[in-house]
C-alpha positions in Angstrom: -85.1 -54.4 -28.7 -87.3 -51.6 -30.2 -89.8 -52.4 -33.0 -90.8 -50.3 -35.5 -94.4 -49.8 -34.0 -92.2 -48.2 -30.6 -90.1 -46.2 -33.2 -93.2 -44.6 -34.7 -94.9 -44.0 -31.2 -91.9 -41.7 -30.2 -91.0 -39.6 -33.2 -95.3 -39.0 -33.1 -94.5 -38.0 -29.2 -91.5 -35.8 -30.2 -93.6 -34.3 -33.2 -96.3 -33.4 -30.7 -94.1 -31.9 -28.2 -92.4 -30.1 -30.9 -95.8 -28.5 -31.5 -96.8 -27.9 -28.5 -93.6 -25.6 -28.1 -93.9 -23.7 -30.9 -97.3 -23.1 -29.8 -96.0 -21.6 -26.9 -93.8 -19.1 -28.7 -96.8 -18.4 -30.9 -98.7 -17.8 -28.3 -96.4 -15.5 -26.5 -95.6 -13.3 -29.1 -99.5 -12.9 -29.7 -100.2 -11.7 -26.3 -97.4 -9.0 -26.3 -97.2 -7.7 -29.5 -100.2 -5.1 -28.8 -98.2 -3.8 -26.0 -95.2 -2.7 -28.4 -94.4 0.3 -30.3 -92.2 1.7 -32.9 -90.0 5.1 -32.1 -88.5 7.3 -34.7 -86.8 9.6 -33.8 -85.5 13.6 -35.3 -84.0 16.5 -34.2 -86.2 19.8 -35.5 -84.8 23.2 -36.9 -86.3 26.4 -38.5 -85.0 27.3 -41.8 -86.3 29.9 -43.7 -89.3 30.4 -41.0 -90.1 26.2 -41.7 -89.6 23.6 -38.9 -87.2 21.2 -40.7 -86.9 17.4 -39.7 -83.7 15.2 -39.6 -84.5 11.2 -38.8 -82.0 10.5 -36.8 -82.4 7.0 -35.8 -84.7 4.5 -34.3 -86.1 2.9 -31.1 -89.0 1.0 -29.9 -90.9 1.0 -26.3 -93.9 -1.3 -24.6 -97.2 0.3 -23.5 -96.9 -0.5 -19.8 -100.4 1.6 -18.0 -103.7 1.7 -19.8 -103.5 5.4 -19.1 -100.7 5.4 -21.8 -97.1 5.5 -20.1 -94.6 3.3 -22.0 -91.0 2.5 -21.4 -88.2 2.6 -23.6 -84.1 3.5 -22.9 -83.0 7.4 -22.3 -80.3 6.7 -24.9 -83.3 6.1 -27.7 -85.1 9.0 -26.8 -82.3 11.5 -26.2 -81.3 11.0 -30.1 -84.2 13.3 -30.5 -86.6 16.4 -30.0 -89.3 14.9 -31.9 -90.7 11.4 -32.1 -93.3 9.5 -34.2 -94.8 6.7 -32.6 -96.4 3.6 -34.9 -98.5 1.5 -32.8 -98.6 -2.3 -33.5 -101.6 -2.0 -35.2 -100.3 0.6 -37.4 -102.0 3.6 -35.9 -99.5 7.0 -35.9 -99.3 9.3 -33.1 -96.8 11.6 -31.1 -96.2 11.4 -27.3 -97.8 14.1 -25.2 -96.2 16.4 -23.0 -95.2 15.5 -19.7 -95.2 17.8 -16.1 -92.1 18.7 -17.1 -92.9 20.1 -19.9 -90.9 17.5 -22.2 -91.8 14.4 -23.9 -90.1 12.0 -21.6 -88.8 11.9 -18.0 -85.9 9.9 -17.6 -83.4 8.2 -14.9 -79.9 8.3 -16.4 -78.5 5.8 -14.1 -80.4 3.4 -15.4 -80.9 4.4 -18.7 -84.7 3.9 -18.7 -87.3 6.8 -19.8 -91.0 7.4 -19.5 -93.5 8.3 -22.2 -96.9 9.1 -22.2 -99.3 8.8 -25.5 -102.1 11.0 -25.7 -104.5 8.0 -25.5 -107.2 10.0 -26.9 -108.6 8.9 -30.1 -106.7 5.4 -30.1 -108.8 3.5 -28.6 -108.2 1.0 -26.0 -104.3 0.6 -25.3 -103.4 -2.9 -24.3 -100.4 -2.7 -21.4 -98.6 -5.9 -21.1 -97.3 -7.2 -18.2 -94.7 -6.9 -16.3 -93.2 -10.4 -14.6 -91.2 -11.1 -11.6 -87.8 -11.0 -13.9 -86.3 -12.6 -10.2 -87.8 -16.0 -11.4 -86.0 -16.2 -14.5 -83.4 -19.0 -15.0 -80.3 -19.4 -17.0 -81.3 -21.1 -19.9 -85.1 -20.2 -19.8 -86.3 -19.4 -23.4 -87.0 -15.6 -23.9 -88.6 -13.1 -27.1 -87.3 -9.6 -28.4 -89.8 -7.6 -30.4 -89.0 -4.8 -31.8 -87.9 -2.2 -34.1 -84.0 -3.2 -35.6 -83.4 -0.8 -38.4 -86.8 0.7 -38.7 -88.4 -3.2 -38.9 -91.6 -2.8 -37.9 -92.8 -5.8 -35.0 -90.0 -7.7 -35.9 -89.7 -10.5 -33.4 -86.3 -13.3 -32.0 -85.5 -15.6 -29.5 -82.9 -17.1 -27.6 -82.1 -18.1 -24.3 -81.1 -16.5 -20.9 -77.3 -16.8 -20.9 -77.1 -15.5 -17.4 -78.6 -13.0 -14.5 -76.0 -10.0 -12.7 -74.3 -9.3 -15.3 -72.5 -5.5 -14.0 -69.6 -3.5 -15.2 -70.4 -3.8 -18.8 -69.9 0.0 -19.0 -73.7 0.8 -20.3 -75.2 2.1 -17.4 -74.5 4.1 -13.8 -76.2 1.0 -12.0 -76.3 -2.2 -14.1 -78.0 -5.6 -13.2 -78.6 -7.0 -16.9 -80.1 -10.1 -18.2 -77.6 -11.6 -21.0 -79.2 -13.4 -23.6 -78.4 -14.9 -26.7 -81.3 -13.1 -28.4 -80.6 -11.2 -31.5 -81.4 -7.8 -31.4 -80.0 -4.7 -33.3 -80.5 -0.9 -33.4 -83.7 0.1 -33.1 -84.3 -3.5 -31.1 -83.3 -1.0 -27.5 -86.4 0.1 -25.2 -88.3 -3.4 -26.7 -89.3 -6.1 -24.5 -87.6 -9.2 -23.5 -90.4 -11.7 -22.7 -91.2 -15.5 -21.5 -93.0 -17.7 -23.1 -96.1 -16.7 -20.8 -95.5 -13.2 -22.8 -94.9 -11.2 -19.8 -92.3 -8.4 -20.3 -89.1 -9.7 -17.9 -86.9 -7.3 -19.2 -86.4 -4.7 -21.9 -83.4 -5.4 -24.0 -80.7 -2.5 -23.9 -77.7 -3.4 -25.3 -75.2 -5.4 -27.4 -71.3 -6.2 -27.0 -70.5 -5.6 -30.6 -67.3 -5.0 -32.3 -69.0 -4.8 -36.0 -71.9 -2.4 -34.9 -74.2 -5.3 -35.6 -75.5 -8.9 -33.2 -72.8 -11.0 -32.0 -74.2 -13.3 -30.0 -74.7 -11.0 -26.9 -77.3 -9.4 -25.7 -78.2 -7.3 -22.5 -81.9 -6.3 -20.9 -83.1 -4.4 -18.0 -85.0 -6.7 -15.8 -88.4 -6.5 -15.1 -88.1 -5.8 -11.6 -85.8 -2.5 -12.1 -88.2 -1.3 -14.7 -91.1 -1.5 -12.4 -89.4 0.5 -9.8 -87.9 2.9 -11.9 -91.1 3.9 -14.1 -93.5 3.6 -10.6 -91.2 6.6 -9.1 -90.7 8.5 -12.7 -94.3 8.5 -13.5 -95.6 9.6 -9.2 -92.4 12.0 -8.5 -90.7 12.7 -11.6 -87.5 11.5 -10.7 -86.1 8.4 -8.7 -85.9 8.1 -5.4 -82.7 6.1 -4.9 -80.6 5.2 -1.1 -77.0 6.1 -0.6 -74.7 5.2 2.0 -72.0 7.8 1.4 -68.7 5.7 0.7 -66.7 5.2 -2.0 -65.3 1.7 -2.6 -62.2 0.5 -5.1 -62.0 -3.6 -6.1 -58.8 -5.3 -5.3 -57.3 -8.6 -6.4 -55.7 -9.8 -2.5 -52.6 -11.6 -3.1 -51.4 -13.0 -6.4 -53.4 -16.2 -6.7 -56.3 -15.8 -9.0 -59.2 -15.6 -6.3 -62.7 -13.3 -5.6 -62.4 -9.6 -5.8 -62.9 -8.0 -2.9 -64.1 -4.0 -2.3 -62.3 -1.5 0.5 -63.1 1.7 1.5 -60.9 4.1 0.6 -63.5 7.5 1.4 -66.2 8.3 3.7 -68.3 11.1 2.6 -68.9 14.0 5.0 -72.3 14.0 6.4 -73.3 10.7 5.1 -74.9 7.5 6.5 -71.4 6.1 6.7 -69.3 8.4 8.2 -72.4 8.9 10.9 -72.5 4.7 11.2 -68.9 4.4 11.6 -68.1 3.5 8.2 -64.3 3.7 8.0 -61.4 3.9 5.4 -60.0 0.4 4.9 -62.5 -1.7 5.5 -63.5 -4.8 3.4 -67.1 -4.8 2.2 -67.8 -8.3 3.0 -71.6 -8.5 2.7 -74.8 -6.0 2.2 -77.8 -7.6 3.6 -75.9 -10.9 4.1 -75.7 -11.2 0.2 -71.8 -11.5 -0.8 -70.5 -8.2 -2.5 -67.4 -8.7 -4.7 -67.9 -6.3 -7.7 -68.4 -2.6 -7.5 -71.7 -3.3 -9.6 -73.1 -5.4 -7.3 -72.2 -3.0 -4.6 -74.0 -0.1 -6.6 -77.3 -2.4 -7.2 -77.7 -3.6 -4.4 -77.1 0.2 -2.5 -78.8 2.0 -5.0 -81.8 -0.4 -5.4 -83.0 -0.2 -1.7 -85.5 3.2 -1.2 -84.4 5.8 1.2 -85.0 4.9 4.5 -83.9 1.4 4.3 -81.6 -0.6 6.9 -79.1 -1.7 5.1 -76.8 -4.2 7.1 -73.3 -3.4 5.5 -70.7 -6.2 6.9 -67.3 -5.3 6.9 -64.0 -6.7 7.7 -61.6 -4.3 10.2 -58.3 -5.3 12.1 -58.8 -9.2 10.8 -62.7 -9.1 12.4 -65.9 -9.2 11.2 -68.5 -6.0 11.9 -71.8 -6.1 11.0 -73.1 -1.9 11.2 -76.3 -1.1 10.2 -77.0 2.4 8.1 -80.0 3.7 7.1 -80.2 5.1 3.5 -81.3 7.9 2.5 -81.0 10.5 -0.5 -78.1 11.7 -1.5 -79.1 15.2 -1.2 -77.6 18.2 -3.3 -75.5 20.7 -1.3 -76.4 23.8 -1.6 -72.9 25.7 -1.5 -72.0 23.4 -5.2 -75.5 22.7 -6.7 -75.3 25.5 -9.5 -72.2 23.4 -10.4 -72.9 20.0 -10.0 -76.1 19.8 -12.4 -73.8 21.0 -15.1 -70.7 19.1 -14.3 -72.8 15.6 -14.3 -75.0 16.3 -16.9 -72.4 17.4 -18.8 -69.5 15.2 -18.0 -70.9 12.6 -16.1 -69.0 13.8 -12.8 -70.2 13.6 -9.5 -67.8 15.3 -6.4 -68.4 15.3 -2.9 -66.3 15.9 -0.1 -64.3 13.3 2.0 -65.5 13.3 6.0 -61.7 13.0 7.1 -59.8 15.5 5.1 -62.1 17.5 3.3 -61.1 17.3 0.5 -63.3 16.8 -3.1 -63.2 13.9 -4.5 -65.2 11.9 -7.5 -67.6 10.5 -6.5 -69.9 8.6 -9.2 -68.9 8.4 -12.8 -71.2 7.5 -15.7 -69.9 5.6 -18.3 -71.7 7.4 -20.8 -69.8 10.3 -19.9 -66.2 12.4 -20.5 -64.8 12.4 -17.1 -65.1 8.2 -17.0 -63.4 7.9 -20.8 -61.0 10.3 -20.4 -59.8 8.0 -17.6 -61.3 9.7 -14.0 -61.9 7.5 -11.0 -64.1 7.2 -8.8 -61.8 8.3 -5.3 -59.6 10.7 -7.3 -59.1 13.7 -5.2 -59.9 17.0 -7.4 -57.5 20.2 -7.4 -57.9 21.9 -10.2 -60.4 23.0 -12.7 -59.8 25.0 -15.6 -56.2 25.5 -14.1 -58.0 26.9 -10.9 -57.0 25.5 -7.5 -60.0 24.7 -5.9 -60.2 22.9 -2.8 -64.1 22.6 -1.4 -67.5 22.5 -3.5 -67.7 26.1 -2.9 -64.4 26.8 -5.1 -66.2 24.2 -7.7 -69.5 26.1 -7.8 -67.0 29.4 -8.3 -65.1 28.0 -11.3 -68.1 26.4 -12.8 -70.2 29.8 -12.7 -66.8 32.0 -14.0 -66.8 28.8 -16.9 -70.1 29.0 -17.7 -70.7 25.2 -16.6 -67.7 24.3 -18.8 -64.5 22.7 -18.1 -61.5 22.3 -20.4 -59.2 20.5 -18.0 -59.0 18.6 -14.1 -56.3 18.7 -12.2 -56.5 15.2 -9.5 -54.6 14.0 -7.3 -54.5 9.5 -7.6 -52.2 8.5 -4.7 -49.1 10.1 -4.5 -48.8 11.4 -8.4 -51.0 14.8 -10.2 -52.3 14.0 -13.3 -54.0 16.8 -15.4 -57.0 15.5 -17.6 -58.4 17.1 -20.6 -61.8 17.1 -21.0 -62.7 17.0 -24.9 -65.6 17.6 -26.6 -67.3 20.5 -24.9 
């Protein structure tokens, strides 16, 4: 039987523990706040000889070298082509200019982009840092601080919901952390932190059908950040493997059961096609980790630096193979490249050429972009452009130049039947 002196002992436990946690958050949000920043964002125009300003929306970032390079999302910073920065401690300032001769440098596929403040004059920066976002458990108690709606510092938490998560449709490569945490606009490019108040993650995205928090949230990890800003901020651009295949998901048999991926192109000159990659195969495993998602397949490729071994096991003929490719960049080809820079960065389109038939096909689709929501697929075989036949990446390069980089319609080829797709909004 419990007394009353036993009943006293444990709500005084419970209260201290209670403490204790809130403590923790406390804590937490205290060692990472100095790290954050505020981003406003507008696009600039001359009127009557005056630079005019337009606020077009709002972001935040996290200071991540003491030299003054902080992270945030591309789709934040692209919003603009000027940006006022508000540190945490209320100090005002504009990011300087780059190598490139821009304000950011950015890898679309992941959606992540580089700034640099011009650290001059603001005394020390504080970076936080960054932790190994591998270690994080489902269920694992996790901050957001930010910048929803232009709320300066404003800080939540929630719990990690789960790890993987791909083919959410934000990103080229995807490997989010979903959370429960509410964040809102102006919450993307913040970090998602523990309650050590290490960054594991900088929170993206939400699956929204009001425009506002519903429950779901989705961050970069840490890990993908690190590697992404490390080879923005030494090369200015990513240094990413590629095997040179093109994989489609299928559903085998009509039982609800795993996904699996087969080949259905080899890309001329690639890894594959030189490692014996071949049409029909079942991708089975990449590094002995089990691949059943085209995400995952994407990640776990693209993730690996050129120059990697990459043990890609397949099933062929009822048989397991196990062939091992070494990655490398996919390089641009010279005969298409004064098409292709326009065509992705346009329409989010990438074409190569298939190793058995030569004929072009698609590639990579972002799902930012035209070509993927006007209904393209990865393995459709292109004929057309513009109503011009074309039928290797020279013709491409050849329409695309005639088109001035633009293209009203492609004509493909999906199995056995021709659609012609119109590509809007150019």
């Amino acid at each position: 039987m419990i007394n009353r002196t036993t009943i006293i002992l444990l709500c005084a436990a419970l209260s201290l523990a209670a403490d204790r946690s809130a403590h923790l958050f406390v804590d937490a949000v205290r060692t990472a706040k100095p790290s954050v920043v505020n981003i406003t964002m507008y696009q600039t125009a001359r009127k009557n000889g005056e630079v005019q300003y337009a606020k077009t929306g709002y972001g935040s970032g996290t200071i991540i070298t003491q030299s003054g390079y902080l992270v945030t999302n591309h789709h934040v910073v692209r919003k603009g082509t000027h940006y006022q920065i508000r540190l945490a401690d209320g100090t005002e300032c504009v990011p300087a200019r780059l190598p490139n001769g821009q304000r950011y440098i950015a890898d679309e596929k992941t959606d992540i982009a580089v700034m640099k403040l011009d650290a001059a004059g603001l005394g020390p920066l504080r970076p936080i840092e960054l932790d190994d976002s591998d270690r994080l458990v489902e269920g694992e108690w996790v901050i957001a601080i930010g910048n929803p709606y232009g709320l300066h510092q404003s800080v939540s938490s929630g719990i990690v919901s789960s790890k993987g998560r791909g083919d959410i449709g934000f990103a080229d490569i995807e490997d989010f952390i979903q959370t429960d945490v509410p964040i809102n606009p102006g919450n993307s490019g913040g970090p998602l932190v523990n309650l050590r108040g290490r960054m594991v993650g900088m929170n993206t995205a939400i699956r929204t059908v009001s425009g506002g928090y519903q429950g779901i949230s989705f961050a970069i990890p840490s890990n993908i950040i690190r590697q992404v800003c490390n080879d923005l901020i030494q090369h200015g651009r990513v240094r990413r493997g590629w095997l040179g295949f093109i994989a489609r998901e299928i559903a085998p048999g009509k039982r609800p059961a795993r996904k699996q991926l087969e080949v259905i192109t080899v890309i001329k000159n690639s890894p594959a096609e030189h490692g014996g990659i071949r049409r029909g195969d079942r991708i089975d495993e990449i590094n002995g980790k089990r691949i059943s998602s085209l995400g995952e397949l994407v990640t776990n490729v693209g993730n690996a630096p050129p120059g990697s071994m990459i043990a890609v096991t397949v099933t062929r003929d009822g048989r397991r193979h196990t062939i091992r490719l070494v990655s490398r960049e996919k390089g641009d080809d010279a005969r298409a490249s004064r098409g292709a820079d326009d065509l992705y960065a346009r329409y989010g389109i990438e074409l190569s050429e298939n190793a058995r038939t030569g004929d072009v096909v698609v590639s990579a689709l972002s799902p930012m972009g035209l070509g993927y929501r006007n209904g393209l697929k990865r393995g459709d075989i292109v004929v057309s452009l513009n109503a011009a036949d074309v039928a290797t990446l020279e013709d491409v390069a050849g329409v695309m130049r005639r088109s001035d980089g633009r293209v009203e319609k492609i004509g493909i080829y999906r199995g056995s039947r021709r659609y012609t797709i119109p590509l809007d909004g150019n």
